[in-house]
PDBQT receptor file of N, H, CA, C and O in Angstrom, charges set to zero:
ATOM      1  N   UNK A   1       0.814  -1.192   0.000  1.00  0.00    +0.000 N 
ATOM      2  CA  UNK A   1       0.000   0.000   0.000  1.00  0.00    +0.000 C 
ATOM      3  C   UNK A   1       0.855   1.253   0.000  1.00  0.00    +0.000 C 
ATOM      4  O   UNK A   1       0.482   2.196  -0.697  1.00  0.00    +0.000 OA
ATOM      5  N   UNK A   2       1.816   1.338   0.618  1.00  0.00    +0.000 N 
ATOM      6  H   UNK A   2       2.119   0.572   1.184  1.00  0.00    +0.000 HD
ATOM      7  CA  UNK A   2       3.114   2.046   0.174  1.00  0.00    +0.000 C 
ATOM      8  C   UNK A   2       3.336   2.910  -0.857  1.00  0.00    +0.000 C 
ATOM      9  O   UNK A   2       3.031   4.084  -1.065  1.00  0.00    +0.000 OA
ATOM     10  N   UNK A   3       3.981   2.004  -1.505  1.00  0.00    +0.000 N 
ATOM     11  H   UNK A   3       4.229   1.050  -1.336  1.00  0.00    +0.000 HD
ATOM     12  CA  UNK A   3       4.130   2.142  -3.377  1.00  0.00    +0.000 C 
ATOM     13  C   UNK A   3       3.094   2.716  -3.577  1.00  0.00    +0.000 C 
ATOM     14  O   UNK A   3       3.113   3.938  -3.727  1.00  0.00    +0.000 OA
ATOM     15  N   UNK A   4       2.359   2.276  -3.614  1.00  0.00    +0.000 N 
ATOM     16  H   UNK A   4       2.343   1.284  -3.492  1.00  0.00    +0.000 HD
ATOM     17  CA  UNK A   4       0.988   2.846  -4.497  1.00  0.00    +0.000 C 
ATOM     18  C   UNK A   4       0.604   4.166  -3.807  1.00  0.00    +0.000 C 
ATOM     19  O   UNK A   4       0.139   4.993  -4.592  1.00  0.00    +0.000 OA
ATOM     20  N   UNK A   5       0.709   4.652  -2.227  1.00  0.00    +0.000 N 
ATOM     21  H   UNK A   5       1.087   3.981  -1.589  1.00  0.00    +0.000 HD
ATOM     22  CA  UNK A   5       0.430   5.574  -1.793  1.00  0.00    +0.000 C 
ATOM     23  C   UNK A   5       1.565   6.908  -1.942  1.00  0.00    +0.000 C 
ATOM     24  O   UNK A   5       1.219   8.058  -1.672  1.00  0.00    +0.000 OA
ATOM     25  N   UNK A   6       2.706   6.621  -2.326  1.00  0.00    +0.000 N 
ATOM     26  H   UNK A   6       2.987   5.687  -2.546  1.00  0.00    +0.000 HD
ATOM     27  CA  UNK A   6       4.014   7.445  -2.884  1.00  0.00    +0.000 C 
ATOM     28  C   UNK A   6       3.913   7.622  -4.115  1.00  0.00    +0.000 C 
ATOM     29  O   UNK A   6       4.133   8.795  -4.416  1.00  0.00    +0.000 OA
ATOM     30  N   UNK A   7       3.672   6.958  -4.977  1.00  0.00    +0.000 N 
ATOM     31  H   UNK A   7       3.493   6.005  -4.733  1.00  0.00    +0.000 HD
ATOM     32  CA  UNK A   7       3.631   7.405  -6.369  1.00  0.00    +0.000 C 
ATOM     33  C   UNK A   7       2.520   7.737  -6.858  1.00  0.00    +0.000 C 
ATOM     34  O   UNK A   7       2.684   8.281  -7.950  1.00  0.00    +0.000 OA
ATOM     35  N   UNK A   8       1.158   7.638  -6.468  1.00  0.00    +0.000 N 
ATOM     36  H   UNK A   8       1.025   7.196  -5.581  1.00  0.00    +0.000 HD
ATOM     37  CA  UNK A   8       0.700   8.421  -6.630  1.00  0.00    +0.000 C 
ATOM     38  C   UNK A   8       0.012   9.757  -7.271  1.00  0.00    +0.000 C 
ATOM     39  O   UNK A   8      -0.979   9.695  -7.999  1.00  0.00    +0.000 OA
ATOM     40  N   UNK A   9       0.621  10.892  -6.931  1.00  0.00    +0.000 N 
ATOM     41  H   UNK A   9       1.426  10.943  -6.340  1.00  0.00    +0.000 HD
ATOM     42  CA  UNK A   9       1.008  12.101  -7.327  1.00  0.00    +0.000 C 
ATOM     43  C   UNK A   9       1.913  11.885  -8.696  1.00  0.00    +0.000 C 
ATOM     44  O   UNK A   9       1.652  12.580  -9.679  1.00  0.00    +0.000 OA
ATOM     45  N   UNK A  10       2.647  11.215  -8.729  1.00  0.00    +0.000 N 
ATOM     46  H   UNK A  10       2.859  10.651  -7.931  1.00  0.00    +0.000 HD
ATOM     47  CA  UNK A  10       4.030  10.906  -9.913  1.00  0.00    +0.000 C 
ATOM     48  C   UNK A  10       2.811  10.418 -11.090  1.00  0.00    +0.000 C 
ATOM     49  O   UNK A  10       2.343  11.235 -11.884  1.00  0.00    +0.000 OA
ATOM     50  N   UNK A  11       2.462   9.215 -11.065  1.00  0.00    +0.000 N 
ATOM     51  H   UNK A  11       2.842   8.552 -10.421  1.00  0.00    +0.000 HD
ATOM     52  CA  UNK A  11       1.057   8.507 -11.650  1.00  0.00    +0.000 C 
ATOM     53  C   UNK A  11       0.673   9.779 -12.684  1.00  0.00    +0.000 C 
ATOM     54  O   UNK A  11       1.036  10.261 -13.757  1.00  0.00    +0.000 OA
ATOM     55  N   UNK A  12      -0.327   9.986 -11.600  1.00  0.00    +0.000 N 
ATOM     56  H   UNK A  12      -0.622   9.594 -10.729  1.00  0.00    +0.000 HD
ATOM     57  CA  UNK A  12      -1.380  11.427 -11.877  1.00  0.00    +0.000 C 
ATOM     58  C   UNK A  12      -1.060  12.281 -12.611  1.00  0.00    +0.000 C 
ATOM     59  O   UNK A  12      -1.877  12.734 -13.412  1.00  0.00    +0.000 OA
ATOM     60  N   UNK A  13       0.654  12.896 -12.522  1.00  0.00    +0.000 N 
ATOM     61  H   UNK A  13       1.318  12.528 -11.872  1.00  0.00    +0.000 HD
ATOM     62  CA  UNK A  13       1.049  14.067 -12.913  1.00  0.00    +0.000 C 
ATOM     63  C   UNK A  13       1.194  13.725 -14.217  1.00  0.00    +0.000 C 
ATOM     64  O   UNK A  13       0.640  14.350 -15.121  1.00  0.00    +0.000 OA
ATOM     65  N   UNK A  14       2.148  12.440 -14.453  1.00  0.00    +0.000 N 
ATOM     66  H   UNK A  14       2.598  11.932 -13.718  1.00  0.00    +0.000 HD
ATOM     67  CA  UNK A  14       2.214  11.644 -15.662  1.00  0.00    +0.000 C 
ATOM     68  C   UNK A  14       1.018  11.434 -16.765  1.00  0.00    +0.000 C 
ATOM     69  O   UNK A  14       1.200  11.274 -17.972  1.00  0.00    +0.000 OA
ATOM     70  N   UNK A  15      -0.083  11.466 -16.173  1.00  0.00    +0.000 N 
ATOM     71  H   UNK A  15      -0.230  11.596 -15.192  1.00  0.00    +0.000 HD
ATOM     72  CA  UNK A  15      -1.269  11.140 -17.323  1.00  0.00    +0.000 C 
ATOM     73  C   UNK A  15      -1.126  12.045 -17.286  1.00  0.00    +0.000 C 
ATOM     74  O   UNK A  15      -0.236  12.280 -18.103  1.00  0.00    +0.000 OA
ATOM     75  N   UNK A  16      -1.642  13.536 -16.494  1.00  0.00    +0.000 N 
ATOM     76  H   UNK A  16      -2.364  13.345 -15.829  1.00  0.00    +0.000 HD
ATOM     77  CA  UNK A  16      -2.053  14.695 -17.058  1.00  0.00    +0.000 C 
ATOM     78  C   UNK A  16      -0.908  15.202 -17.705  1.00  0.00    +0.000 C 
ATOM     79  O   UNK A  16      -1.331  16.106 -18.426  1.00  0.00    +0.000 OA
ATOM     80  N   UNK A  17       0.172  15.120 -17.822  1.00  0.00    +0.000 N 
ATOM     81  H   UNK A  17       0.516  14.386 -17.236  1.00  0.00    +0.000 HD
ATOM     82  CA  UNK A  17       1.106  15.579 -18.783  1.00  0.00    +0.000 C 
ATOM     83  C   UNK A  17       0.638  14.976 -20.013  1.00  0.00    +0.000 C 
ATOM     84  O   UNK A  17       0.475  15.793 -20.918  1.00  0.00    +0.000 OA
ATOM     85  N   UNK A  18       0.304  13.430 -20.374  1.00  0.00    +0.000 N 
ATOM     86  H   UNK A  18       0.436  12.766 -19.638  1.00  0.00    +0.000 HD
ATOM     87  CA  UNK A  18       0.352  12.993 -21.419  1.00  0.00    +0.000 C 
ATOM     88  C   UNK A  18      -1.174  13.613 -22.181  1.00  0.00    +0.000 C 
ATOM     89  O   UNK A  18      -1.349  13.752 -23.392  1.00  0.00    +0.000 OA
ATOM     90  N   UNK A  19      -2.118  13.904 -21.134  1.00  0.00    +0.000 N 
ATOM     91  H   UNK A  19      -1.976  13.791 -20.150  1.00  0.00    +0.000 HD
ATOM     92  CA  UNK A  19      -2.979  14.834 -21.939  1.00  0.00    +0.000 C 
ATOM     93  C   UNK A  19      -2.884  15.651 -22.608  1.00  0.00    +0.000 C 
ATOM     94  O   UNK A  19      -3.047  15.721 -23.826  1.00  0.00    +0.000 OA
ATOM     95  N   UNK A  20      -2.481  16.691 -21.552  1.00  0.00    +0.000 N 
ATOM     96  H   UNK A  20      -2.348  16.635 -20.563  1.00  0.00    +0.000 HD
ATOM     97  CA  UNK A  20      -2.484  18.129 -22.366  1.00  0.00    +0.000 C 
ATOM     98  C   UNK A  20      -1.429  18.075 -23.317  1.00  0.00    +0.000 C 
ATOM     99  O   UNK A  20      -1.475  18.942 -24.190  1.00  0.00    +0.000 OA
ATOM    100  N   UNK A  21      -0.407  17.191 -23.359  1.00  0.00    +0.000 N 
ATOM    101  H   UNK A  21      -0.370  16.487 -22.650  1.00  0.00    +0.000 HD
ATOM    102  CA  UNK A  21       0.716  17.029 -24.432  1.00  0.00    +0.000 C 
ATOM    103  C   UNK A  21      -0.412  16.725 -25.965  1.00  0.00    +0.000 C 
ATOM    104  O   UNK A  21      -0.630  17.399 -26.972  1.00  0.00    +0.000 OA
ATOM    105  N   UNK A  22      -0.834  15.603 -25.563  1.00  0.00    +0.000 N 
ATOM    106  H   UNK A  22      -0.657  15.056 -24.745  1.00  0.00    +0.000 HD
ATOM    107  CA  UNK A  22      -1.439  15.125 -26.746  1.00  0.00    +0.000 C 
ATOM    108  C   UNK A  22      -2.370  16.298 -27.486  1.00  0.00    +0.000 C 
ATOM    109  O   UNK A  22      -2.036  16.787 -28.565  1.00  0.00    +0.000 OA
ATOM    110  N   UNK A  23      -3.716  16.731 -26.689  1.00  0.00    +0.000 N 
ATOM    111  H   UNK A  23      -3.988  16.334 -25.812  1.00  0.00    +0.000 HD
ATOM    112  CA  UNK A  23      -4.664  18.171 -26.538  1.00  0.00    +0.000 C 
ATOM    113  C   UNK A  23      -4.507  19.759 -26.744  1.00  0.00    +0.000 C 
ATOM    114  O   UNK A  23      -5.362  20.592 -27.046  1.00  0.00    +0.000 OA
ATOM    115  N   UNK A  24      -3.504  19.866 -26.552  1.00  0.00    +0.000 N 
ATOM    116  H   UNK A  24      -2.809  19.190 -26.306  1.00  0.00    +0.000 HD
ATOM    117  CA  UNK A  24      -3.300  20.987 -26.603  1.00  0.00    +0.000 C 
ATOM    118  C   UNK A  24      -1.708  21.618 -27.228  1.00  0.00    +0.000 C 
ATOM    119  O   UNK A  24      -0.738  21.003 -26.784  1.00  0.00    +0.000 OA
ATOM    120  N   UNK A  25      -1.465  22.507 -27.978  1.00  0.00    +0.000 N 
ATOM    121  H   UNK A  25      -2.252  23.007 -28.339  1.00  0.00    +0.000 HD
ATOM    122  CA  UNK A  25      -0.286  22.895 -28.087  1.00  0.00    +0.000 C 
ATOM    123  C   UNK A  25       1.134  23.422 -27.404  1.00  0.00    +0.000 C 
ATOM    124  O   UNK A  25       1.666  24.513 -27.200  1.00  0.00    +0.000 OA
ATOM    125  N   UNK A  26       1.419  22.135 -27.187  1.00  0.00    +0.000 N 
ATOM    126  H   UNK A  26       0.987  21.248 -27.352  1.00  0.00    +0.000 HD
ATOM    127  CA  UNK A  26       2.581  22.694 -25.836  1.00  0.00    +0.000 C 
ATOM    128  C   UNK A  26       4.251  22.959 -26.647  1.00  0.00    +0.000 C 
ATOM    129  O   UNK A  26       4.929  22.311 -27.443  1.00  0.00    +0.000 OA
ATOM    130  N   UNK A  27       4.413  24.381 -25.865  1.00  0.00    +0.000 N 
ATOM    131  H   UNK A  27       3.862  24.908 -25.218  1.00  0.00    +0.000 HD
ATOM    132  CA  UNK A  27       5.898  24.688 -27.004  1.00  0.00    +0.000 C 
ATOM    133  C   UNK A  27       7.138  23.276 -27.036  1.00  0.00    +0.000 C 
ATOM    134  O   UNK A  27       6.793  22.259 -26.435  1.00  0.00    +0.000 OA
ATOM    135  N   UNK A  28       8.113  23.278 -27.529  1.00  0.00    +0.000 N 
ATOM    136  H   UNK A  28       8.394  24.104 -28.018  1.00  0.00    +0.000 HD
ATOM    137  CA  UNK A  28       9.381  22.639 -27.474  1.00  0.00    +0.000 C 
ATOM    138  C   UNK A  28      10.232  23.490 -26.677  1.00  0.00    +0.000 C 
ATOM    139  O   UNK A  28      10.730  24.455 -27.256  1.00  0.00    +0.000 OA
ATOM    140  N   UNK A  29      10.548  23.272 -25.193  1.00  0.00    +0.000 N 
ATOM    141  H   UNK A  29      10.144  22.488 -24.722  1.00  0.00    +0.000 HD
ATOM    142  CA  UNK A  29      11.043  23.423 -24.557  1.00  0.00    +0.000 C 
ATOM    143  C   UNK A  29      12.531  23.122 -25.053  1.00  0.00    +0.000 C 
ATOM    144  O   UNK A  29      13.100  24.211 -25.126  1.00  0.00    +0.000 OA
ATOM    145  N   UNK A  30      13.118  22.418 -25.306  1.00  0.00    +0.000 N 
ATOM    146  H   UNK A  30      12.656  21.533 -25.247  1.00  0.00    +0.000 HD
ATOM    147  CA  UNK A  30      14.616  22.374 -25.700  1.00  0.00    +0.000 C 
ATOM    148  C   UNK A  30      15.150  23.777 -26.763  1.00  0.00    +0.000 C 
ATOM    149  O   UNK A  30      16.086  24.560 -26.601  1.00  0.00    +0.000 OA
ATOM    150  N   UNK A  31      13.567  23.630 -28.463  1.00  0.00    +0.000 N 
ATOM    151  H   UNK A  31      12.807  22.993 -28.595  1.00  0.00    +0.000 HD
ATOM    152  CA  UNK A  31      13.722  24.555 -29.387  1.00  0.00    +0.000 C 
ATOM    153  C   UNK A  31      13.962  26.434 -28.431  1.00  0.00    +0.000 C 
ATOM    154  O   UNK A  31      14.866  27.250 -28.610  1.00  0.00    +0.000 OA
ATOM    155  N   UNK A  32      12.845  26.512 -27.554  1.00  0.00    +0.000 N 
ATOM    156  H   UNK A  32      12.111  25.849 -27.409  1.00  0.00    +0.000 HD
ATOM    157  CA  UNK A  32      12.884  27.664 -26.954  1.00  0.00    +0.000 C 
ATOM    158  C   UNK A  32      14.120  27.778 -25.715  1.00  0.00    +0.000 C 
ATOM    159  O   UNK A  32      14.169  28.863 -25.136  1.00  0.00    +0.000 OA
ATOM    160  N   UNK A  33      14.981  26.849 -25.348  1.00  0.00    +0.000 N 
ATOM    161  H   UNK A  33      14.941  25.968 -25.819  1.00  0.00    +0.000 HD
ATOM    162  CA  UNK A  33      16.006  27.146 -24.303  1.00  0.00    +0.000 C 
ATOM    163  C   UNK A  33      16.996  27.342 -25.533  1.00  0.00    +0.000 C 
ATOM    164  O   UNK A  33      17.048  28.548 -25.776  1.00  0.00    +0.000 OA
ATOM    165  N   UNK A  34      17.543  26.845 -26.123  1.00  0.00    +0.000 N 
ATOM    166  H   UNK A  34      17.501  25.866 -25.926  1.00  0.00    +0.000 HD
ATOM    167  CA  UNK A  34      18.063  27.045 -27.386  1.00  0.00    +0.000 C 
ATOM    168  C   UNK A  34      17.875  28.218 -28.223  1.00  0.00    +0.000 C 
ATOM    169  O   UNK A  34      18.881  28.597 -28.822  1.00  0.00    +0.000 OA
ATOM    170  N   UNK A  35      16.767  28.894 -28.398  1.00  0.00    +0.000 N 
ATOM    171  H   UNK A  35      15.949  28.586 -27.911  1.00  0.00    +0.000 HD
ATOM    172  CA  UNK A  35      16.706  29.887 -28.807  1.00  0.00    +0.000 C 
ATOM    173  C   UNK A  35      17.270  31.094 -28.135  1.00  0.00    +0.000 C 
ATOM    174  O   UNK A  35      18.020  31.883 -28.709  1.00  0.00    +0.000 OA
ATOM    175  N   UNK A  36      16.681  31.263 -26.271  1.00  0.00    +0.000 N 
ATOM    176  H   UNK A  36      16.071  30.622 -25.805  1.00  0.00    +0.000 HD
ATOM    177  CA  UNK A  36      17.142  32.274 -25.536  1.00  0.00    +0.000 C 
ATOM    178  C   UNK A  36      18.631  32.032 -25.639  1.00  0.00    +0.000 C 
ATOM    179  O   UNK A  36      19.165  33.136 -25.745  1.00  0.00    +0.000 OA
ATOM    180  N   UNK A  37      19.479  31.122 -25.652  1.00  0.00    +0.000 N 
ATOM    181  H   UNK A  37      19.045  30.225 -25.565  1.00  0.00    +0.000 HD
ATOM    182  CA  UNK A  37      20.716  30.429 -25.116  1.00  0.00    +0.000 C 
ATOM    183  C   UNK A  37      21.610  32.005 -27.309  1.00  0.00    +0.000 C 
ATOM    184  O   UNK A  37      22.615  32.649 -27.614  1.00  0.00    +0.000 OA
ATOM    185  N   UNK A  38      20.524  31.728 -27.779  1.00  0.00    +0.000 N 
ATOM    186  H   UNK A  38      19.709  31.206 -27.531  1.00  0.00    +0.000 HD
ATOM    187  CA  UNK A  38      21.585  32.104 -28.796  1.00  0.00    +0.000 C 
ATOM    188  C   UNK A  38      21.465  33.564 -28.836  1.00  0.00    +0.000 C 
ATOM    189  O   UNK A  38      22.376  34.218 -29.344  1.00  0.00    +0.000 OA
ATOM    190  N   UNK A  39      20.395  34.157 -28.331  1.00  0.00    +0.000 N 
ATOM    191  H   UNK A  39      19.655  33.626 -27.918  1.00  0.00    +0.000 HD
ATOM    192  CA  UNK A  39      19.902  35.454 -28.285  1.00  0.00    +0.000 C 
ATOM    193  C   UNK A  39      21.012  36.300 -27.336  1.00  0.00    +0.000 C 
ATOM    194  O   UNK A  39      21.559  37.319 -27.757  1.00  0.00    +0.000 OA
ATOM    195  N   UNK A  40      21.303  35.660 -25.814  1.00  0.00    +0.000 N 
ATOM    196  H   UNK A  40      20.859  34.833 -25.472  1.00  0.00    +0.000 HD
ATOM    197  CA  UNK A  40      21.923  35.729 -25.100  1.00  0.00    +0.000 C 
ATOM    198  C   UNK A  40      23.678  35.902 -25.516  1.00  0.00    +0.000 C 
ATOM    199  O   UNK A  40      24.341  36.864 -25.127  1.00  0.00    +0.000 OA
ATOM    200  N   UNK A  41      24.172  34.910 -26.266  1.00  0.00    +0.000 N 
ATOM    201  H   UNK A  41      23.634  34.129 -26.582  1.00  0.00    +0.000 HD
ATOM    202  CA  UNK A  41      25.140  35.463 -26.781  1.00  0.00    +0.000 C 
ATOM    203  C   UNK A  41      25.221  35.933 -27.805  1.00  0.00    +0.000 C 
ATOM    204  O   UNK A  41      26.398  36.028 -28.152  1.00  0.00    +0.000 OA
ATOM    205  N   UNK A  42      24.365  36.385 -28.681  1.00  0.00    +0.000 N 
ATOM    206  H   UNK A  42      23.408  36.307 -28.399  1.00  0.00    +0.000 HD
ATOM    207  CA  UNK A  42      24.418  37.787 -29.845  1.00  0.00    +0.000 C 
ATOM    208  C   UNK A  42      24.553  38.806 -28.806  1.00  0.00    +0.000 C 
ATOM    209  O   UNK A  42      25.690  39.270 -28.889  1.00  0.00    +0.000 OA
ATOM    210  N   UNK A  43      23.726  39.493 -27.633  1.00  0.00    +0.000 N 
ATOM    211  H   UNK A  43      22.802  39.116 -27.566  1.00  0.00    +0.000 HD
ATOM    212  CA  UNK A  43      23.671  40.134 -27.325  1.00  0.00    +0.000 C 
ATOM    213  C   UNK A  43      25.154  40.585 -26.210  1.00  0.00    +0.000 C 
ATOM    214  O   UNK A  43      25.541  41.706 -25.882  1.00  0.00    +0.000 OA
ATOM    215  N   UNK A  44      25.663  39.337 -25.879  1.00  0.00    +0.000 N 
ATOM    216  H   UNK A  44      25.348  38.426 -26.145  1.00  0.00    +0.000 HD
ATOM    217  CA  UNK A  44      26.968  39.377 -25.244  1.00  0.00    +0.000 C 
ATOM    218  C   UNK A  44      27.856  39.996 -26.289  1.00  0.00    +0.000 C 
ATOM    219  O   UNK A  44      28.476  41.045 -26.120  1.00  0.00    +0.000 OA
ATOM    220  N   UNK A  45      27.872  39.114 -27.608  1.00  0.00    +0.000 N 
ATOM    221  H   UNK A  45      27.368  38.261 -27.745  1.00  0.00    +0.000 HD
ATOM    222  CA  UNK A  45      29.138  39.673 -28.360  1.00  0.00    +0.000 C 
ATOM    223  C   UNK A  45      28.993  41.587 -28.939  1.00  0.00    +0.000 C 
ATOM    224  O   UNK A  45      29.791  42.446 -29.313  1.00  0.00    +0.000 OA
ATOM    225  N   UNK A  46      27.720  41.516 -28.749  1.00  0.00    +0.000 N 
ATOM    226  H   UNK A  46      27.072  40.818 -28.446  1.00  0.00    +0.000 HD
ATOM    227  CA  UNK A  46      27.681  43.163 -29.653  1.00  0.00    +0.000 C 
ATOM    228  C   UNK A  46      27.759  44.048 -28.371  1.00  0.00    +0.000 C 
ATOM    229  O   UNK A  46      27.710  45.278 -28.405  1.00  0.00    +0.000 OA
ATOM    230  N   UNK A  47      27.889  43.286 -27.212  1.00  0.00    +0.000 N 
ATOM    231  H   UNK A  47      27.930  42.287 -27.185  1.00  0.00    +0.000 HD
ATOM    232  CA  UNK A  47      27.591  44.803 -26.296  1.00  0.00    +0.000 C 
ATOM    233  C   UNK A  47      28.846  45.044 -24.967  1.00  0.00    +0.000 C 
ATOM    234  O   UNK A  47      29.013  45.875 -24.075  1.00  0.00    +0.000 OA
ATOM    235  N   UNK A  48      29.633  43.676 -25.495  1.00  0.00    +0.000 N 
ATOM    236  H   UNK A  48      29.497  43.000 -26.220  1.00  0.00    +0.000 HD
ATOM    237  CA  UNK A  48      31.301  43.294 -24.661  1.00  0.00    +0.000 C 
ATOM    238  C   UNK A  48      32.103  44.606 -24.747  1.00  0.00    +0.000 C 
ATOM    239  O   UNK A  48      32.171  45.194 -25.826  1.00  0.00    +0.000 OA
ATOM    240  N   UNK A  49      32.633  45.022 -23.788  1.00  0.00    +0.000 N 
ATOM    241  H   UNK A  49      32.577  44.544 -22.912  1.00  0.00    +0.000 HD
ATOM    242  CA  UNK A  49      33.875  45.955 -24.044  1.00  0.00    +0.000 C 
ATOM    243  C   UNK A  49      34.667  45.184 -24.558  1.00  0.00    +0.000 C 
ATOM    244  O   UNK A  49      35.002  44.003 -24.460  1.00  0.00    +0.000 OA
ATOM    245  N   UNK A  50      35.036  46.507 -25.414  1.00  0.00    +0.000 N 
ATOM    246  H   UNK A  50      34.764  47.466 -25.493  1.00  0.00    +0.000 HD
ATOM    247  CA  UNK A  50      36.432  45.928 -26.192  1.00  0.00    +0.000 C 
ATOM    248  C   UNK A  50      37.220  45.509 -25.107  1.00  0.00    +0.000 C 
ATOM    249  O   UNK A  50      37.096  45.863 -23.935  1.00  0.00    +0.000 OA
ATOM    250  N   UNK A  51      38.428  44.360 -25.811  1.00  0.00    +0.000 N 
ATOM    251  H   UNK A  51      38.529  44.072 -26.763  1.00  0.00    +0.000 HD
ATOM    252  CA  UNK A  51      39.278  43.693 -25.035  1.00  0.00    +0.000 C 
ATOM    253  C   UNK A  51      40.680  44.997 -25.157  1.00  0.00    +0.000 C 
ATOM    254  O   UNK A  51      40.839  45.744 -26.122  1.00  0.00    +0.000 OA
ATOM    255  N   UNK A  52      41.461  44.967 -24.022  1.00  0.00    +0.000 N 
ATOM    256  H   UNK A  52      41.332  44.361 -23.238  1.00  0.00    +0.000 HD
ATOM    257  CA  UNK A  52      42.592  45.783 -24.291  1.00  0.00    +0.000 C 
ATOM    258  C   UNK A  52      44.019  45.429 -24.427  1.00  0.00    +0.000 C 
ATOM    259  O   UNK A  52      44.698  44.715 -23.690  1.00  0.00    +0.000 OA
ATOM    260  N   UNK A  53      44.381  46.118 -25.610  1.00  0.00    +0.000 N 
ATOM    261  H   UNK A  53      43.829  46.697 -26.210  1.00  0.00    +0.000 HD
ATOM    262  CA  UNK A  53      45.455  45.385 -26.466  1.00  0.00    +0.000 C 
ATOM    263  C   UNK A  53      46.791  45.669 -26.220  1.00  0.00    +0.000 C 
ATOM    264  O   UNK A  53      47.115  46.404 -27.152  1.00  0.00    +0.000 OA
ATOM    265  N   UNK A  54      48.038  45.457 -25.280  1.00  0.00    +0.000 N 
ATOM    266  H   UNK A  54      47.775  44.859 -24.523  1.00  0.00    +0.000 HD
ATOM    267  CA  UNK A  54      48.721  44.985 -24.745  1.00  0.00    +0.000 C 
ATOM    268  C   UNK A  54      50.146  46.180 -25.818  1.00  0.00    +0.000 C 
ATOM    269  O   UNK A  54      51.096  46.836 -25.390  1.00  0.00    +0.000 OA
ATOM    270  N   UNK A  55      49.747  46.019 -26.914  1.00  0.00    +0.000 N 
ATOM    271  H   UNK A  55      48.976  45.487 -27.261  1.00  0.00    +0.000 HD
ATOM    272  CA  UNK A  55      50.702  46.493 -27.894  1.00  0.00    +0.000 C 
ATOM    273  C   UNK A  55      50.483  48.099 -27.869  1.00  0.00    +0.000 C 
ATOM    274  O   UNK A  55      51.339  48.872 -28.300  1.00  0.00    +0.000 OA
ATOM    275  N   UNK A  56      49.071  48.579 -27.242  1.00  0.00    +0.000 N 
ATOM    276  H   UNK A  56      48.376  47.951 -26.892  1.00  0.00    +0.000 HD
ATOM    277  CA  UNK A  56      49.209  50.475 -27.311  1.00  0.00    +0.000 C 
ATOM    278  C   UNK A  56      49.550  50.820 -26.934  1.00  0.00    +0.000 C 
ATOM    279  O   UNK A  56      48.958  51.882 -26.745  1.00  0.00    +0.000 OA
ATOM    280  N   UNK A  57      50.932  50.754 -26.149  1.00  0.00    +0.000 N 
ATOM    281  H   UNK A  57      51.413  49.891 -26.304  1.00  0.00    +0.000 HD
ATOM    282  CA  UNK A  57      51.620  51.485 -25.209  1.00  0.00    +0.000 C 
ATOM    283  C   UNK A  57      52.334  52.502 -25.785  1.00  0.00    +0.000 C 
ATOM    284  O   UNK A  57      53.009  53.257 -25.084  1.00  0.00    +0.000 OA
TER     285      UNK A  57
């Protein structure tokens, strides 16, 4: 009775994921971390201070 009283919640959460997965339009989480992940460094490289160059002395 255990088992069955611990998982449970896990069970449950599991179908209703596989619902609304199936039902409804749920984004691609990997496509959209991937996306911020590239946005993030465009915006690093265009807005970096210049590096300082050793030779302007």
């Amino acid at each position: 009775m255990g088992f069955i009283r611990s998982s449970f919640s896990f069970i449950v959460g599991t179908v209703f994921g596989i619902y609304v997965a199936q039902n409804y339009s749920v984004p691609n989480i990997r496509k959209l971390a991937n996306t911020g992940i590239l946005m993030a460094k465009h915006i690093e490289e265009n807005y970096r201070k210049p590096k300082k160059r050793e030779d302007d002395d």
